[in-house]
VOGU-3710 file (C-alpha; in Angstrom, 3 decimals, decimal comma):
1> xxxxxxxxxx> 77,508/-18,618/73,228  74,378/-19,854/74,926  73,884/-22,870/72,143  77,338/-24,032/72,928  76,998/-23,859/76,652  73,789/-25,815/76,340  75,692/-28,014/73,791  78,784/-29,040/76,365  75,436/-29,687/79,008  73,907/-31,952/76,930
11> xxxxxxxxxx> 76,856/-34,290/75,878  77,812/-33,665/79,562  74,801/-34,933/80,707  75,037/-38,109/78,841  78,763/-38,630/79,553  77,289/-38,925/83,092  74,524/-40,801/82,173  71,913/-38,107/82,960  69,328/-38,823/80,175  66,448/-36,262/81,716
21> xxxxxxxxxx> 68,564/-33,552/81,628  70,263/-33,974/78,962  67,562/-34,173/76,673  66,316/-31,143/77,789  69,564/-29,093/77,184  69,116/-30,674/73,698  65,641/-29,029/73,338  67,356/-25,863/74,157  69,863/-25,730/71,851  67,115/-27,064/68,796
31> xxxxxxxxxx> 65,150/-23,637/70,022  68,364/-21,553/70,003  69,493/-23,046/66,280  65,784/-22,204/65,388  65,868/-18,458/66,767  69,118/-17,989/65,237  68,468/-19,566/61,993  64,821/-17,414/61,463  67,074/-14,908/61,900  69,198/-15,191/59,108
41> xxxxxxxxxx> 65,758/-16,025/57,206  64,632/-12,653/58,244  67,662/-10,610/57,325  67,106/-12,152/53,577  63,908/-11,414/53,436  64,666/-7,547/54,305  67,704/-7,658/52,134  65,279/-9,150/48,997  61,982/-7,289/49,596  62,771/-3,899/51,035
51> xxxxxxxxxx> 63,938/-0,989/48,930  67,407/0,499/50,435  66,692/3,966/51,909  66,670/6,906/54,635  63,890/6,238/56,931  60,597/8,559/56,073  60,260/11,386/57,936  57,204/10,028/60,070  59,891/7,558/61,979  61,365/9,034/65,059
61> xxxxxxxxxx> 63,229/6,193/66,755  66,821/5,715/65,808  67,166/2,114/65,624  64,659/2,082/62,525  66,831/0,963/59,801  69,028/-2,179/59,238  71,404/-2,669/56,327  70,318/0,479/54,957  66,919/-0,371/54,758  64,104/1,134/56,554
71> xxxxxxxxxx> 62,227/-0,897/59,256  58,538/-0,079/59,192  55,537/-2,287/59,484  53,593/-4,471/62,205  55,780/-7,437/60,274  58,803/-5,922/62,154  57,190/-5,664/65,587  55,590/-9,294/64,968  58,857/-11,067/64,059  60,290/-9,367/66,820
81> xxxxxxxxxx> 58,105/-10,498/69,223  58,469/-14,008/67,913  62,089/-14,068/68,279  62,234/-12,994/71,719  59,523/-15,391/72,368  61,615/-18,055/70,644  64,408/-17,291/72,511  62,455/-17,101/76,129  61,801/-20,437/75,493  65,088/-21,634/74,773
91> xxxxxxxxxx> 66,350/-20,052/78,194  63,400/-21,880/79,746  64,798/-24,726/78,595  67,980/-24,703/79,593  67,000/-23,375/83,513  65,043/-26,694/83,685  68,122/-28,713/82,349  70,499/-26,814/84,973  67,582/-27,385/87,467  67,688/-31,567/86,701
101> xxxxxxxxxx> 71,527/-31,456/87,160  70,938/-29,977/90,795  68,135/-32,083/92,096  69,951/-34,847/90,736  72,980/-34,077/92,283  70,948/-33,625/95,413  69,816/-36,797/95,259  73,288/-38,581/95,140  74,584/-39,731/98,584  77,321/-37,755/100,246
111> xxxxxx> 80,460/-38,642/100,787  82,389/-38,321/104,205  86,358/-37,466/104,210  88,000/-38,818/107,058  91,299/-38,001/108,201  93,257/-40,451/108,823
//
């Protein structure tokens, strides 16, 4: 949801002719296409490389197993971390694009109704 609201920015932005900011809502959809797509790469590699199984008896927390397979290992906590990193980023990204829309909106003269 957040890649296509930072997608509609972006060609937004350049339908108004916004380059700054829409350049940046372009970086944040390239980081959210990248988070989701290691992802996927992640799921394959724990469908390929990790037996399917109960979690051993040492693991206590209940979200420690995904597609039947157990999730153990700093690898898990590391790509983890990454991701959320990843995805921190992208969020970043997208706060500055929002924040280029306002100041530039700021910036544009005001216009005065009159009644007539």
């Amino acid at each position: 949801g957040s890649a296509g609201y930072a997608g509609a920015l972006q060609q937004w932005c350049v339908r108004q002719g916004w380059e700054a900011p829409a350049v940046v809502a372009r970086s944040a959809v390239q980081w959210m296409i990248a988070t989701a797509v290691v992802v996927g790469i992640a799921i394959v590699v724990l469908l390929v490389t990790v037996e399917a199984g109960p979690p051993g008896p040492d693991l206590i927390m209940v979200p420690s197993t995904a597609f039947g397979r157990p999730l153990t290992g700093t690898g898990i906590g590391v790509g983890f971390v990454a991701l959320l990193v990843m995805m921190i980023v992208a969020m970043l990204r997208l706060r500055k694009a929002s924040q280029l829309i306002r100041h530039g909106l700021r910036a544009q003269r005001q216009t005065e109704f009159v009644a007539v």
